[in-house]
Structures are given as C-alpha cells and as structure tokens.
C-alpha positions as MATLAB code, in Angstrom:
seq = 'XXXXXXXXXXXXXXXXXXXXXXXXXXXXXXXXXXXXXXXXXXXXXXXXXXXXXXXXXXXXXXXXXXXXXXXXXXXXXXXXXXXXXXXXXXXXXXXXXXXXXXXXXXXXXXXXXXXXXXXXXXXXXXXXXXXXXXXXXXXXXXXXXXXXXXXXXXXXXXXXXXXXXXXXXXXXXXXXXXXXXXXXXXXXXXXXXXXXXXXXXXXXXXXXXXXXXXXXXXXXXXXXXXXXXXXXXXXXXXXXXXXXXXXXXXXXXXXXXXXXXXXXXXXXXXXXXXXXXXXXXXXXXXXXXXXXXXXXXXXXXXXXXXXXXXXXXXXXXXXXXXXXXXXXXXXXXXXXXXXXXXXXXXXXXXXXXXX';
ca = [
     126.917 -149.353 -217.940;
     123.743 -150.860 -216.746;
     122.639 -147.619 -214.897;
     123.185 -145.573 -218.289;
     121.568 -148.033 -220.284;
     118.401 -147.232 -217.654;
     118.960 -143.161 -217.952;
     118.672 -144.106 -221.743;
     115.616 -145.653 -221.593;
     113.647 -143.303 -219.279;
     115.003 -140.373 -221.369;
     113.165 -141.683 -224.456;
     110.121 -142.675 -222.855;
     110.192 -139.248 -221.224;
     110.993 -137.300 -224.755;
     108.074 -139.876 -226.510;
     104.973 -138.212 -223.387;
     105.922 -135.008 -224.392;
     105.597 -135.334 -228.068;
     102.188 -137.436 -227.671;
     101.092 -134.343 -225.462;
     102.257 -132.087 -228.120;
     100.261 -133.792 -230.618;
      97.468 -133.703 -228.592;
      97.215 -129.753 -228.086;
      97.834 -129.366 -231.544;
      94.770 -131.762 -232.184;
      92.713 -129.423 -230.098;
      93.947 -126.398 -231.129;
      93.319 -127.179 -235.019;
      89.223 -126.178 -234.997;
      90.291 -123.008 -232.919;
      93.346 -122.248 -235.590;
      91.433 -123.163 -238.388;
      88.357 -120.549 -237.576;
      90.790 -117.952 -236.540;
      92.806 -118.236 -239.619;
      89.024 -118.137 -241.912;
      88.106 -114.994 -240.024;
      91.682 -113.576 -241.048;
      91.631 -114.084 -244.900;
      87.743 -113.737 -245.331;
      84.743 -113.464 -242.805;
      82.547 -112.825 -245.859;
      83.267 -116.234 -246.827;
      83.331 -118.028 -244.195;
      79.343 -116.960 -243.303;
      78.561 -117.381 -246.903;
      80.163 -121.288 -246.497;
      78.364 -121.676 -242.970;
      74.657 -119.988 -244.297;
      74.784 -123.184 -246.975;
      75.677 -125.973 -244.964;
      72.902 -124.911 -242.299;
      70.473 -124.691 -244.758;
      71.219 -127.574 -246.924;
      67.475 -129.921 -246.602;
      66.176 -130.367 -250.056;
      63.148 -132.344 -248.943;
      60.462 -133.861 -251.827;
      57.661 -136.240 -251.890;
      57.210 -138.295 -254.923;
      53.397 -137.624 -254.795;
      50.932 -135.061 -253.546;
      47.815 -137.285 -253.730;
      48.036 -140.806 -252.561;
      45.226 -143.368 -252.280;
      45.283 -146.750 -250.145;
      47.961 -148.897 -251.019;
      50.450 -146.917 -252.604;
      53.768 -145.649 -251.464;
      54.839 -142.543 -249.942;
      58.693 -141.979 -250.548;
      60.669 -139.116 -249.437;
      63.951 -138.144 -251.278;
      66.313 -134.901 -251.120;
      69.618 -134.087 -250.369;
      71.335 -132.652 -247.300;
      74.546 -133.424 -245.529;
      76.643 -136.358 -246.034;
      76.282 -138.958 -243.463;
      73.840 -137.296 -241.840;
      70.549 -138.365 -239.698;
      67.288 -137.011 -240.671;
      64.045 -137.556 -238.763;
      60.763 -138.112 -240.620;
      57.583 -137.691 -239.222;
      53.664 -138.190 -240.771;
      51.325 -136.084 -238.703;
      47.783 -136.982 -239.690;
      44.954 -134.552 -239.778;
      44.418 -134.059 -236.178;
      47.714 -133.500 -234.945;
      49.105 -136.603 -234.024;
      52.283 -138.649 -235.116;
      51.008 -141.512 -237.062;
      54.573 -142.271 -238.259;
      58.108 -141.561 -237.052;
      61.180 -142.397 -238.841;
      64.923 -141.389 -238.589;
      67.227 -142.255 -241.917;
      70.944 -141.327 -242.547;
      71.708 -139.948 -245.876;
      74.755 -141.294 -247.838;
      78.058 -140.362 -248.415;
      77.172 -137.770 -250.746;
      74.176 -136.479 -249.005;
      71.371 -137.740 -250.738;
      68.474 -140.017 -249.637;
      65.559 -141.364 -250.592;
      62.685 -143.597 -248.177;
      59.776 -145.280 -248.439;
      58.204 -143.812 -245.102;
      54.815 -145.406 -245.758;
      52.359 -147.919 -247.588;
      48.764 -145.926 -247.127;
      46.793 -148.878 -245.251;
      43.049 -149.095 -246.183;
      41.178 -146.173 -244.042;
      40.334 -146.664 -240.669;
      39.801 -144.354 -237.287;
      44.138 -144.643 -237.370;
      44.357 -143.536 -240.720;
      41.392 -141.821 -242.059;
      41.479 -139.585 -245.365;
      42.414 -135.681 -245.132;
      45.056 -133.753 -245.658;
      48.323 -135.383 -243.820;
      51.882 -133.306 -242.987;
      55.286 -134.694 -243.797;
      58.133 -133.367 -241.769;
      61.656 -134.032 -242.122;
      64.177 -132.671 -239.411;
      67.839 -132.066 -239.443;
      69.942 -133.249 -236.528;
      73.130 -131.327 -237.586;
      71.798 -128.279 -238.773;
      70.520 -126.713 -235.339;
      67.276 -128.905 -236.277;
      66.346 -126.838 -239.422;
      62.992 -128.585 -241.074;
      61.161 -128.941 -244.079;
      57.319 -129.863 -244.280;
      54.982 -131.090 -247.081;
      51.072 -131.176 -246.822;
      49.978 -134.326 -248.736;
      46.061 -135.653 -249.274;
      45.265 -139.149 -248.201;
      41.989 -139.785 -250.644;
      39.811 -142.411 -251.810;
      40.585 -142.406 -255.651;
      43.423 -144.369 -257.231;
      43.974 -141.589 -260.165;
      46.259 -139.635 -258.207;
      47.030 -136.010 -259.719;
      48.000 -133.160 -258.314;
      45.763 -130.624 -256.791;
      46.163 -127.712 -253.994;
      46.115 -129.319 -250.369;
      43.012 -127.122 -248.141;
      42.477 -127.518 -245.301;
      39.300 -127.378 -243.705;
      38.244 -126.253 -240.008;
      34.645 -126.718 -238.436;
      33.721 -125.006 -235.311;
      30.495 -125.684 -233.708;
      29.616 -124.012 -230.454;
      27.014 -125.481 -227.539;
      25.706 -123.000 -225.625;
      22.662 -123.072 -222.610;
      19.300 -121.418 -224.479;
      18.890 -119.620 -221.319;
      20.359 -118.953 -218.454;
      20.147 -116.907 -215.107;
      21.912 -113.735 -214.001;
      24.999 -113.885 -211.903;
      24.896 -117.942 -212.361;
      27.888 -119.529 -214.162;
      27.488 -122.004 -216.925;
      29.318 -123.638 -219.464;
      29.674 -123.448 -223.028;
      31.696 -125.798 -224.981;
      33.491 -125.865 -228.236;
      34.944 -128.425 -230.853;
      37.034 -128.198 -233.600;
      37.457 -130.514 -236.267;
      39.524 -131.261 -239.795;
      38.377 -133.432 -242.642;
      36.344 -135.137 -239.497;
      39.061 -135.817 -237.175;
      39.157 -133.090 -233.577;
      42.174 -131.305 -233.978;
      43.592 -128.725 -231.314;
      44.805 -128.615 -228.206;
      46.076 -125.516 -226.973;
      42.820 -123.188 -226.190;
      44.779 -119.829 -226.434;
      46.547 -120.800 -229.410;
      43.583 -122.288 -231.242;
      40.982 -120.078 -229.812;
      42.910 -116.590 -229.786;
      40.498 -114.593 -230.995;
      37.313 -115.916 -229.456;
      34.686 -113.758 -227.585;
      31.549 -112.976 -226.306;
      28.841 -110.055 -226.982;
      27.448 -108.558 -224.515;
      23.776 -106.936 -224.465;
      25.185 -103.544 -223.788;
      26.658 -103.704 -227.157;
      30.540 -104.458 -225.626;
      32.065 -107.530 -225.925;
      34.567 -109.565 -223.448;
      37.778 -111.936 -224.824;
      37.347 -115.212 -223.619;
      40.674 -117.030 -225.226;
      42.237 -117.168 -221.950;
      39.788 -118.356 -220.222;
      39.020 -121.715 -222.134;
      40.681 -125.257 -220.771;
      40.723 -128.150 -223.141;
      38.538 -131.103 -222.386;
      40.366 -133.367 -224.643;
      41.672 -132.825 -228.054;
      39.515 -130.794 -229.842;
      36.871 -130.192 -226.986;
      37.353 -127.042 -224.936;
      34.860 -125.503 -222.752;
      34.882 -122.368 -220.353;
      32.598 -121.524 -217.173;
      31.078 -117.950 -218.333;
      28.842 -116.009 -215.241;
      26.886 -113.705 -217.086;
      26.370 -109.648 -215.288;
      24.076 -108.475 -217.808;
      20.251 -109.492 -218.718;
      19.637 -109.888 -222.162;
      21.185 -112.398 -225.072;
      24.679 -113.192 -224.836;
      26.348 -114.109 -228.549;
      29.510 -116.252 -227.909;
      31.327 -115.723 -231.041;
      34.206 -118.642 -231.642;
      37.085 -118.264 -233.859;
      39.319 -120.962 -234.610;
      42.587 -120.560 -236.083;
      44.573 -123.485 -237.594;
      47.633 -123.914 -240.030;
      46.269 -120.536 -241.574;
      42.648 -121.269 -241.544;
      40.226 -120.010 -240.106;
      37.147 -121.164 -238.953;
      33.605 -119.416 -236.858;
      31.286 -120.796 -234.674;
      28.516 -118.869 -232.833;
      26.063 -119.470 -229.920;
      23.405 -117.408 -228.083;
      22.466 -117.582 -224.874;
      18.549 -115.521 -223.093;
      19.984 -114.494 -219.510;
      16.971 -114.337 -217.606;
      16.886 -112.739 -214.077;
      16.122 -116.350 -213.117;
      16.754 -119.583 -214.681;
      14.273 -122.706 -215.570;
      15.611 -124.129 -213.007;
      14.255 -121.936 -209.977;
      10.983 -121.388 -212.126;
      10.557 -125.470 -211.978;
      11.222 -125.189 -208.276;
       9.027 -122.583 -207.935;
       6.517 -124.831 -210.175;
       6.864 -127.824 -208.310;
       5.822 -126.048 -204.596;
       3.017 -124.770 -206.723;
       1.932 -127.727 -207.754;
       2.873 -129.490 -204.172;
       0.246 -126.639 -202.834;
      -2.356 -127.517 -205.442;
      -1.899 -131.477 -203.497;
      -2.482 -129.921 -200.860;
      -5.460 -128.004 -201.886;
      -6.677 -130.689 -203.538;
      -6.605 -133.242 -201.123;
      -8.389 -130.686 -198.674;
     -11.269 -129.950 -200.867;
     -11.247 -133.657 -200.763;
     -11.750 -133.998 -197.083;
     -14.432 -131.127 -197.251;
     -16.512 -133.021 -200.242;
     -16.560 -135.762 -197.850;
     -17.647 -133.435 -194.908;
     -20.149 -132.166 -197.402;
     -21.154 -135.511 -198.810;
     -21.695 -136.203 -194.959;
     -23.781 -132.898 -194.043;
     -25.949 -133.684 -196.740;
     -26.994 -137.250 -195.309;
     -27.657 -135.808 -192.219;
     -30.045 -132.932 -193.813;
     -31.991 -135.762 -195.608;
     -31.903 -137.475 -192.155;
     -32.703 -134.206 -190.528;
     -35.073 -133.501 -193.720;
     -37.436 -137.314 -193.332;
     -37.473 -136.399 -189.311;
     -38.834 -133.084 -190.199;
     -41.019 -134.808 -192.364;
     -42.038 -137.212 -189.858;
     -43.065 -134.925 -187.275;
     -44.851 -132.835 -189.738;
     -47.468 -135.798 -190.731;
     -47.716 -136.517 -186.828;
     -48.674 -132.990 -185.983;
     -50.903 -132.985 -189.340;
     -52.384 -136.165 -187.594;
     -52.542 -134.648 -184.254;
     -54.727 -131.564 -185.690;
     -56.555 -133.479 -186.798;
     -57.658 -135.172 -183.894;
     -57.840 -131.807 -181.937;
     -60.630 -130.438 -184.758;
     -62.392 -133.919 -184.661;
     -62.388 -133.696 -180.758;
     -63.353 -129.816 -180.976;
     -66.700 -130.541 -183.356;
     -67.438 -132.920 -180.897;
     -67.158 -130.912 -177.554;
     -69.142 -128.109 -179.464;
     -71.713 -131.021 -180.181;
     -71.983 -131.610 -176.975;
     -71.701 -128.070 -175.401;
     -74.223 -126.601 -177.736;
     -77.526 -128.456 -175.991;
     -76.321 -126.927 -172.979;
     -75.625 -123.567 -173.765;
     -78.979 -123.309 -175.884;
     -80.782 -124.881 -172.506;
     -78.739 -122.441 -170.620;
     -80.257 -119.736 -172.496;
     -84.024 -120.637 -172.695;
     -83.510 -120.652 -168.367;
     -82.375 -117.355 -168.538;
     -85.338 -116.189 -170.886;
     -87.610 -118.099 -168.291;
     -86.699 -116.637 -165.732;
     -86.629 -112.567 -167.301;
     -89.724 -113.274 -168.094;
     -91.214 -114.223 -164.618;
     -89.154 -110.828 -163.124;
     -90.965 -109.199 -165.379;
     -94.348 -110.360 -164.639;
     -93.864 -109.614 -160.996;
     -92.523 -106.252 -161.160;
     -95.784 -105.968 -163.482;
];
C-alpha cells in the first residue's frame, strides 16, 4: 500500500514537469505564432501597424526663443512606458545637457529639461539643438533648433545659423619648402567642428598655373574648430587657399594668399646677416688701417720736421761755405794780381834783351 501510495506521488509530480514544460514552449512559441498567423491573414497590415509604432516621436518645445531664466520644456507623445533621451547641444557641438525621461502609460510626456542660466563661456547665446531619442524604436530621433538670446520678449522668429571662416596663411613663402596654413571655424562666437573632411570637404588651393589641388583630406584638427595642414608649394607665383566650410546646411568661405618666392625671408636674412657679418669685418679692418694711417702720418711729420731740420743746417752750412769762399778769394786775389805784375816784369826784361 505504502509503495503505491509512492508510485502515486511520483506519477503526479512527473505528469505536473511535463505540463510546466508544455506551458513553457507554448510561452515561447506565442511571438513566433502570433507573427506567422499576421503574415497569414494580412502582411499589408501588419507593416502598416509596424511603420506607426516605429515612427511614433511627436517631439515639441514650448518655445523657440528663450532668454535667461526661463524654462525650456519638452512635451510629445510616443510609446507607452517608454524611455526617451534628451539632449541640448549648444552652438559648438557639445552636450551641455543630457536627460533620459519615460513617458506614461499612455505615451505622452512632458519635461522641463532646462532653466537658461545667465550667459557665460558654458552657456553663451546662439542658436542651441534639442534632440530627443527613442530607445524602442531602433533609436529613431527628433531635433529642434532653438535661440538662446538676450531679450525677455520672446517671439518666434526663423533659427540661422551663422558660420565664420577665417584663414591664416604665410605672406610668402619659398619653393619646395612646406608650411602651414591654419583655419577656424566659428558659430554665433563659439569654434565649432571637428571632423576636417567633413567640415572642410570642399576646401582647396589655386595654383599659379591656373589649376587647383583639394586639400580636404589633407587637414588634421588642432582642437575644435582649429585645423591646419602642412602645404609644400611646386610652383612660383601666388598660391590662393580657398576654404569652404560646411555646417548644418551652411556654408561659409575663407580665403588666403600666399607669394612663393624661389627663396624665402628666411635664407635672404641669412644671407643678410653674413653680409652684414662681412661689413664687421670690413669695418673693423678699415679700422686697423686708419690707425696704420693715423700712424704713417706721424711719422711723415716726423720724417717731414727732420727734413726740415737738415734743410736749415745745410742752408746754414752754405752759408758758411760762401762766407769762407769771399774770404779765400780776398785773400787769393793779392796774390794772383802780384803773380801777374811778375810775369809782366819779367816779359818785359826778355824783351829788352832779345832787343
């Protein structure tokens, strides 16, 4: 009796596992069942039902101009139950708020995502983004431009959005040297940007030969909103580097030119700095020879007052020799008159003998 009692009891609890496995499969099975049996009695509206739930995101903003201190609310409907992710992007790109809500039972919501603080480099004004993301719709989205201004009578008026490119570019430059030219990009004063190729798709340079070479994939970004590019110029002449910047459907151009020289300032400074090392140098040896001068000329005056010297002594000594010569010929001229009257004498007493 006892042993049958037993056989009872695991027969039950036997007969209970299956039916909880039954259950179970049919559990599973129901999503599988319930699609194949949709498909059977009406595929047109079974993609008409899924198309709607996808896209059901009514997204709204209560305002489209806001001013510091008031409230930005977002409201809409979309799925029951379901979480939505809210983000504020502010004029340069970046999240300055990020929010997630759940809608209620019937789908609808409505948030305050934000109290406008007073402006600062956080929150300055321009034209802000409001995004709101599903999380069970294959992350469908909605987004709202939205001005952040300095007025408090808020009406509405069209959202623009403005880009400024500005473009620094060398003034000259040298052949077959690389340099670098640099761009930023700004909205409503804030450096937006950060992909070069995507902001910069279009940008290019003009070449003196009257061709012109893309240079979007060649920029790298410096930091948001700064990009740059090393450019090695092959052609003499002026080089216009033409910048287009592209962003949520604006457009914005920026141009630079740069004098390619067959050499650049800097090897003419070089060049001018030996020049001016050689004038030193010159310099400083016409220096030395001024002194030899300076020095050749005091020995000419003492050559000069020598000469001088020696003149008055041989001006002195000629004189002597004419004061001793009128004195010899004082002297000699007695004699040589004597000498003579002897001579006379003595023709005359030849005479008188051969007489």
């Amino acid at each position: 009796m006892q042993q049958s009692t037993i056989r009872l009891i695991h027969n039950e609890t036997v007969l209970v596992g299956v039916a909880l496995a039954v259950l179970l499969l049919l559990f599973a099975a129901e999503p599988i069942l319930t699609e194949s049996f949709a498909q059977e009695t009406g595929g047109n509206n079974a993609d008409a039902g899924h198309s709607e739930t996808d896209e059901q995101l009514d997204f709204n903003t209560n305002n489209k101009v806001y001013a510091p201190a008031h409230k930005l609310q977002v409201y809409g409907k979309a799925l029951p139950d379901e979480n939505l992710i809210v983000r504020l992007f502010a004029p340069d790109g970046s999240i300055a708020k990020f929010d997630q809500i759940t809608t209620g039972h019937d789908g609808t919501y409505n948030y305050d995502l934000l109290i406008w603080p007073e402006p600062s480099t956080s929150f300055a004004y321009g034209t802000y983004t409001v995004e709101a993301i599903s999380t069970a719709q294959n992350g469908i989205s909605r987004i709202i431009d939205v001005r952040f201004a300095s007025t408090t009578e808020l009406r509405d008026v069209p959202i623009e959005r403005s880009v400024n490119t500005l473009v620094f570019a060398p003034e000259t430059a040298a052949i077959n040297q690389t340099f670098r030219v640099f761009v930023q990009t700004t909205s409503d004063g804030l450096l937006i940007g950060n992909e070069p190729s995507i902001m910069l798709q279009s940008t290019h340079v003009h070449l003196p030969s009257g061709t012109y070479v893309p240079l979007a994939d060649s920029f790298e970004a410096l930091h948001q909103g700064l990009f740059f590019v090393d450019y090695m110029p092959t052609e003499e002449g002026t080089h216009v580097f033409h910048v287009v910047a592209f962003n949520h459907g604006t457009t914005s151009h920026g141009s630079s030119a740069t004098n390619v020289l067959s050499q650049d300032l800097g090897g003419i400074s070089e060049q001018i700095i030996k020049l001016n090392s050689v004038l030193d140098e010159t310099s400083n040896e016409l220096d030395v020879l001024k002194s030899e001068i300076e020095g050749f000329d005091a020995t000419l005056d003492t050559a000069s007052a020598k000469i001088d010297d020696s003149t008055e002594t041989i001006t002195t000594s000629v004189a002597f020799i004419r004061e001793a010569s009128s004195q010899l010929n004082a002297l000699l001229f007695p004699i040589i008159a004597s000498i003579g009257i002897i001579v006379a004498l003595q023709i005359a007493i030849i005479a008188r003998r051969h007489s």
